[in-house]
N, C-alpha and C positions, 0 to 999 in steps of 0.2 A: 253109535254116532258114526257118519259115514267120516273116512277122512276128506281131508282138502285136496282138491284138485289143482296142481299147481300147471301153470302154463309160463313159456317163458321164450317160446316161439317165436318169429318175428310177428310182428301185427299186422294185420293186413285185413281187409274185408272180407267176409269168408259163406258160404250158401249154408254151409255147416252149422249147428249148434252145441254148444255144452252143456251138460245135463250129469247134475246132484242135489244130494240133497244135502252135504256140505258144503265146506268155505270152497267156494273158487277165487284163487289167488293169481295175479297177473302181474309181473314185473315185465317194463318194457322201458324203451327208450324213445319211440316214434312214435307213439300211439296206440290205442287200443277201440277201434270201433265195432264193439261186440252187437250189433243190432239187427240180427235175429231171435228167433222168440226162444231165447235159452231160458231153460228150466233148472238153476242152482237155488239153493239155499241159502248160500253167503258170497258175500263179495269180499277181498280185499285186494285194491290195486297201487299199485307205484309207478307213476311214470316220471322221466328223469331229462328228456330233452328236448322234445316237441313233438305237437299234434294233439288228439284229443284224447282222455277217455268216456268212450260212453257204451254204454249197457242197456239193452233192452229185455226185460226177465217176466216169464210168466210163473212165480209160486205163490202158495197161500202167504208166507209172511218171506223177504230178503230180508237179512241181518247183512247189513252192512260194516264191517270188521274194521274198517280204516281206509282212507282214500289220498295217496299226495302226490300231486302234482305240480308239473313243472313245465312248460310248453304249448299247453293249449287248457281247453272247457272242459267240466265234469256234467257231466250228463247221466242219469238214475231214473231210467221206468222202467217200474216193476207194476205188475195187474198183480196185485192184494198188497200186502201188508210191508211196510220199509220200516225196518229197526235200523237208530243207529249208536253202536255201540265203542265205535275206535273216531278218532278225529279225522276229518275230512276239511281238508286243505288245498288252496291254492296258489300257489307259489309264484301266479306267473300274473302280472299286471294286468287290468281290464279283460280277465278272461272270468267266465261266467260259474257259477257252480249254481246246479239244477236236479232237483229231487221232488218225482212223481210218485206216487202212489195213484197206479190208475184202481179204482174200485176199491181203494184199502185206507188205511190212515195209516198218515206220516209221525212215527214217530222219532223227534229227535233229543237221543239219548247222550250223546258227544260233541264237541265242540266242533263250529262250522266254520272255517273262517276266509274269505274271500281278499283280495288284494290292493290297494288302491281303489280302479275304479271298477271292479269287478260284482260284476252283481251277484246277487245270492235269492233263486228262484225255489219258494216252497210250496208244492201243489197236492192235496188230494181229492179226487171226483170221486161221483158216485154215490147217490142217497145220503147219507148224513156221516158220513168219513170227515174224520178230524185231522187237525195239525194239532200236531202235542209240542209244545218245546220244554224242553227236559235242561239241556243246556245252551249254552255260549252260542249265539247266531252272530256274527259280526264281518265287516267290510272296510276298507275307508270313504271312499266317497261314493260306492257305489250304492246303487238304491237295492231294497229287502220288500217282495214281493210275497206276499203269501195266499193263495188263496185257497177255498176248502170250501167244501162240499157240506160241510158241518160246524162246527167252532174252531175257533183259532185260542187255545189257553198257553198261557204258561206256566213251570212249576218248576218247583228244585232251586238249581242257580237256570235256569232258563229265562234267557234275553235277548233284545234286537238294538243292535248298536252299528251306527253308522252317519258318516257326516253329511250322506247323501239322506231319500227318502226313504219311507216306510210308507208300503200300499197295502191294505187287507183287504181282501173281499169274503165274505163268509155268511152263513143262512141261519145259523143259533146261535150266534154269540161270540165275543172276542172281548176274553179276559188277561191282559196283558199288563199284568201289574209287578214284570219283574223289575230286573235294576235296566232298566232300557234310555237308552241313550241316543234318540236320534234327531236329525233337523227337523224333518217334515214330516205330516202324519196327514194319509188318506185313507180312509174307512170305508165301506158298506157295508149293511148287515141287511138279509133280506128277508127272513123269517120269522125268528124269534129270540130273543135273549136279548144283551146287552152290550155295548162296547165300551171297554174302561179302558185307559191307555194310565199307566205311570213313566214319568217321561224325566231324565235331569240332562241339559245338555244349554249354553247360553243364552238360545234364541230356539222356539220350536217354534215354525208355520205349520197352521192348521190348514188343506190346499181343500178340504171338505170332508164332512161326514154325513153318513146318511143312514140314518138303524131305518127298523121298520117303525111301522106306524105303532107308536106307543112305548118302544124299547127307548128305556134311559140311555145317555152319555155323560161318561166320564172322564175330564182330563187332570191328573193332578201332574203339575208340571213345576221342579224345580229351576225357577230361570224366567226368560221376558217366554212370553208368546204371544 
């Protein structure tokens, strides 16, 4: 196993890339805008005062190790496969957290959690690439976007909780029967499968849903809607 590549340099935009096929590890204080086409194997970063971090990575799968922020957006494309196995935080109000699987599926294995009105963006493209949710997605009032290339499931403790909305868009299906907790719920499904949403939260609006022609929908929702 290769070791982790620690950096700890000041950040800065750089023509250079990094390149392992272990953990590369980032502590910084200003930011971290890694967005050339580095080739690691793992992530894990900490930033502590302001600015961004974001990652641009081309390997077969990133394991993503842990992410906390404090200052600015998180940002994750990677071309194949996003594990995430440490928690991924963002400490800083209305700032965004955003994980791409370009060509791969999203899998999220650890807990997401975004900040007030901070959004939480989940994307994989590319032929039938899934979103997995494994664990904890949550925000406060910001809205949880997920869209896929394939299904959107959930499993384990894997949920979407937020006082803002919930958007899926996905092409086989979206089985979302965790403990999810959110205001508003917007579907499409444009393939094949089904979309089932379990939902507990006061009041949920429905803003639309759209399967394909002949896929059932599902809402069981504890509460008015």
């Amino acid at each position: 196993v290769s070791p982790p590549v620690p950096w700890a340099a000041p950040p800065h935009s750089r023509a250079g890339v990094f390149s392992s096929d272990g953990r590369f590890t980032t502590p910084s204080s200003t930011g971290q805008p890694l967005n050339a086409a580095n080739p690691v194997g793992g992530f894990n970063a900490t930033n502590t005062n302001s600015g961004a971090i974001s990652l641009t990575n081309s390997k077969a799968t990133l394991a993503v190790t842990g992410i906390n922020q404090t200052g600015g957006s998180v940002a994750v494309n990677n071309t194949g496969n996003i594990t995430t196995s440490g928690a991924i935080t963002n400490n800083t109000a209305g700032q965004a957290i955003s994980l791409t699987s370009t060509a791969g599926v999203l899998t999220i294995g650890s807990a997401v959690t975004g900040l007030d009105s901070g959004a939480i963006n989940l994307t994989s493209t590319v032929g039938s690439n899934s979103i997995l949710v494994q664990d904890l997605v949550r925000t406060g009032t910001g809205s949880i976007t997920g869209v896929s290339a394939g299904a959107i499931t959930e499993s384990g403790a894997g949920a979407l909780r937020t006082d803002g909305s919930l958007t899926t868009t996905s092409t086989t299906g979206q089985t979302l029967d965790g403990a999810n907790a959110v205001s508003s719920f917007n579907a499409i499904n444009t393939n094949s499968g089904a979309i089932s949403l379990t939902n507990t939260k006061a009041t949920l609006v429905v803003t639309g849903i759209t399967p394909q022609i002949g896929g059932n929908i599902t809402v069981n929702h504890t509460g008015d809607v």
